[in-house]
N, C-alpha and C positions, 0 to 999 in steps of 0.2 A: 830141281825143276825150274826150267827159263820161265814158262808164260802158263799161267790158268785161264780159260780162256768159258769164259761165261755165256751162258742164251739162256734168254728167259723167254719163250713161246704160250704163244696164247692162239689155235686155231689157224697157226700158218703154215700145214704139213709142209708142201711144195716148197714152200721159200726156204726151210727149214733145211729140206732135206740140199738144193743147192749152195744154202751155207757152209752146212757140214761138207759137204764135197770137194768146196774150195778148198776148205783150211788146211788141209797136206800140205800142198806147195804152198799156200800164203806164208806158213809157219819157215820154211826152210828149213836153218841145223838147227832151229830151237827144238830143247825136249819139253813137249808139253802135253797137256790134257786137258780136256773139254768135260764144264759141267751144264746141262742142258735141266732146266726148271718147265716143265709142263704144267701151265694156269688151267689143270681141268681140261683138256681138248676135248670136242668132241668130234674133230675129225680126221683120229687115227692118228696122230701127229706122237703118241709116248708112243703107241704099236710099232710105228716106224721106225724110231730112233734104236726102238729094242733090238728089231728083227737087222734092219740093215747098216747099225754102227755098234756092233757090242761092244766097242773098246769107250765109248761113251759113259760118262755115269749121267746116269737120268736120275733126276728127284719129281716126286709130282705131288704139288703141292695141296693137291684137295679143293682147290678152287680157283677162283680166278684172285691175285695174289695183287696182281699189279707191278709196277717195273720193281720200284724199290724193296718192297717186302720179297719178292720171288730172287732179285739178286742176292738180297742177305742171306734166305735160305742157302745157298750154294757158298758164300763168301767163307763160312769157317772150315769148309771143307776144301777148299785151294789152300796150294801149295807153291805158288811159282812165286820167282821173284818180284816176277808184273802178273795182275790180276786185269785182263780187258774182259768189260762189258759190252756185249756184242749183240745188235740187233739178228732177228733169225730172217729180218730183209733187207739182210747185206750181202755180198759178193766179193771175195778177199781173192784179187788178182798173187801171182806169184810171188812170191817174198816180202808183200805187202806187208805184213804184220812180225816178220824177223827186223826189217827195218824200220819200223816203230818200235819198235824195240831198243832197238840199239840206238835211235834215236833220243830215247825216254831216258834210258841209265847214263847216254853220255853229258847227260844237264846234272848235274848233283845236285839242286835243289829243285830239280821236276819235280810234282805230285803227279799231273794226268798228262797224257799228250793225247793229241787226236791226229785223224790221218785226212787229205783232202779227201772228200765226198763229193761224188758224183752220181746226177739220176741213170735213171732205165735211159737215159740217149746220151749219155757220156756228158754230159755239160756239170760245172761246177754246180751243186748246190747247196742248203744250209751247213757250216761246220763248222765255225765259232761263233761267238756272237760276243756281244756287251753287257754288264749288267743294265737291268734296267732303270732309267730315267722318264720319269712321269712328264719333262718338256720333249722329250722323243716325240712323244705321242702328237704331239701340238706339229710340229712338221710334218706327221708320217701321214696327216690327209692329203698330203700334195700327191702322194705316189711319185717319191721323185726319181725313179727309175723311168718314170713313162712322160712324165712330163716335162718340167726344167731345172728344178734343184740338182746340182752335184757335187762332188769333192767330199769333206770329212762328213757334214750334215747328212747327206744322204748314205756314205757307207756304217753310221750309225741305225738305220735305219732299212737299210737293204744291203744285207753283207753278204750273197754267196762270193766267194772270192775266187778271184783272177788265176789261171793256172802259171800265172808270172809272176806271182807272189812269192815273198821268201819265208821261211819258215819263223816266226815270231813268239813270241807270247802274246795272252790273249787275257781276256776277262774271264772266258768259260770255252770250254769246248764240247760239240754236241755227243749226248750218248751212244749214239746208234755205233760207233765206236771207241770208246771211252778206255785207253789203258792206264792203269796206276800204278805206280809206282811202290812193294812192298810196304816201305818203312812209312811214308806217306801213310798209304792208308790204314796202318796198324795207329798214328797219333791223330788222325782227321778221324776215322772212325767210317762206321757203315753207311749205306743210304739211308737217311731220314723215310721214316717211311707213314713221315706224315704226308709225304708225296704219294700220291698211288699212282701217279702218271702225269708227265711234265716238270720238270723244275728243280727235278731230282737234283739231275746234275750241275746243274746252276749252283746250286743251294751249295752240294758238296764244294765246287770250285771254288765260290764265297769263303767255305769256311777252309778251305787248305792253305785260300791267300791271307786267310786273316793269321795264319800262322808261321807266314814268310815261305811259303811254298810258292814255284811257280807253277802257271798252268803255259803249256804250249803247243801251237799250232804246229805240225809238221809237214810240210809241202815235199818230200822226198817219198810219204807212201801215200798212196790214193787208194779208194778202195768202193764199190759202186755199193750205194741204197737207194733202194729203191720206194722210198718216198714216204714209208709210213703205212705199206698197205696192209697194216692188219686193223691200224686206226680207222682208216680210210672206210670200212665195215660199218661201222659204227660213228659216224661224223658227227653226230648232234651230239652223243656223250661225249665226244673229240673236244667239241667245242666250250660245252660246259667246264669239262675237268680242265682243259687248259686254265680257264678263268678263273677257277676256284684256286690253283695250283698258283697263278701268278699273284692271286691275293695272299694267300699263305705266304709266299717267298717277303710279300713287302713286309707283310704284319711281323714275320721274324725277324728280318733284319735291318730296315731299315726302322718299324716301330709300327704298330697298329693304325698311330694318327695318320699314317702316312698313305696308308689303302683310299682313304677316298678322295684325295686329289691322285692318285694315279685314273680310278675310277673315273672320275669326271675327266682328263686329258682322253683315255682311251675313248669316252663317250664323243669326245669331242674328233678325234681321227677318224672313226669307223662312222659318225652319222655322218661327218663331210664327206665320207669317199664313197657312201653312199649313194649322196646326191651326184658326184659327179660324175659319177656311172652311169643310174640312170638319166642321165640328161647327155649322155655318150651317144652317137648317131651310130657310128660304125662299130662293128658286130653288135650289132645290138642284140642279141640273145645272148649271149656271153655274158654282158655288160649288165643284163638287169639279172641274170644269177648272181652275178658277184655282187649288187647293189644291193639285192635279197640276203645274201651272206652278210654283208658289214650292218647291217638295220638288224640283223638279227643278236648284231654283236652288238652292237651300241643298248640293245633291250636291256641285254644280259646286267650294264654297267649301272639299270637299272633297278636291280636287284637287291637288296643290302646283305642277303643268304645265298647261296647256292648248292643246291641239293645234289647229287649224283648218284646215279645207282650205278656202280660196276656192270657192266653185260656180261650173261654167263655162257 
């Protein structure tokens, strides 16, 4: 088997089902199979996958699972020599995922590759990124995409990348399409699933490189997501679990002491981009949502717990 090809769904029939529709042609000559994790739907999203893809295996997990826990469920049950973790609000153009592939195997010390990502309007957006850096945080109030910072500073800080970019290695690359590389992940191991959402993949990439693995960006397949909209449902638990998830990642690995000066840098980005927002003349109703969103974020950095309930 070339490629295992993983979804973990939570309430996103539609997207789900245009996923699954792609991936004939995405895949090309690879032989492979698709395992599809339903977190509890309740809108008809396992019925679906039953009725109009039987060559599918469905698991269903009894609840709402989360990214990491709901992949591992399916992880012992693949068989390819690459295992991609796959959002079910992605869109995998023609041969998209035969060449991440062949991309992936021909690095011999790959662990993950990722593919460019682009939104619902074709424009590049999130696909790799940087570990984190708590002095990030100290520039990232400038908004330096909008205002005057450029060069390394600011693509540390706002990295959707250039469709003129060459395919690289990276610090992490995002999950929404995440392939791995077998041997890789039989010694890095499964998702931490002290993640239940966000960071996951971070977290893994961390520990593949700490074991001379690389992680790489692949600029030869593109593949469209479509932004996150099953988070998007749910945005204030969006908000929370990201923050709980980026303290987790610090507290593992760079050391617990280390969480509350990230804390206090992030407090320090999100209430300055606050103010600068609102005190923004033009669109001004854009400007005080978004000033309402980072005040909301700077609260959180006031928090020293953070609770989450999973949405069911």
């Amino acid at each position: 088997m070339d490629l295992s090809i993983i979804i973990v769904n939570w309430n996103t029939k539609a997207l789900l089902h245009n996923c699954l529709v792609s991936l004939h042609l995405a895949s090309g000559e690879l032989e492979t199979e698709i395992l599809v994790v339903d977190n509890a739907s309740s809108d008809g999203s396992a019925e679906m996958v039953h009725l109009d893809f039987p060559q599918v295996r469905l698991f269903e997990g009894g609840g709402n699972l989360g990214f990491s826990k709901g992949n591992n469920l399916a992880l012992p049950h693949a068989t390819g020599d690459a295992v991609l973790l796959l959002n079910p609000d992605t869109v995998c153009p023609p041969d998209s995922l035969s060449k991440l592939h062949h991309f992936l195997l021909s690095k011999p010390r790959s662990a993950v590759a990722g593919p460019l990502l682009v939104n619902g309007d074709n424009a590049p957006t999130l696909t790799w990124g940087f570990f984190p850096r708590a002095r990030d945080h100290w520039l990232g109030f400038l908004d330096p995409k909008r205002i005057w910072l450029r060069g390394p500073f600011s693509r540390r800080i706002v990295h959707s990348p250039d469709r003129n970019d060459e395919s690289a290695q990276v610090d992490y690359v995002t999950g929404a399409c995440f392939m791995m590389r077998r041997e890789a992940l039989e010694e890095v191991g499964h998702l931490d699933e002290q993640f239940f959402m966000y960071f996951e993949e971070t977290d893994w990439c961390w520990r593949a490189r700490q074991l001379g693995y690389e992680v790489w960006y692949c600029a030869e397949s593109e593949v469209a997501h479509l932004e996150g909209q099953a988070a998007a449902r749910v945005s204030y638990f969006s908000m929370r679990q990201f923050q709980k998830s980026y303290r987790l990642f610090v507290a593992k690995n760079y050391g617990p002491d280390q969480v509350g000066k990230f804390r206090f840098a992030q407090y320090a980005e999100y209430a300055g981009k606050a103010l600068l927002r609102s005190l923004t003349l033009s669109n001004h109703e854009q400007n005080q949502a978004l000033a309402a969103m980072f005040r909301e974020k700077a609260r959180l950095q006031l928090m020293p717990n953070i609770k989450v309930e999973p949405p069911e």
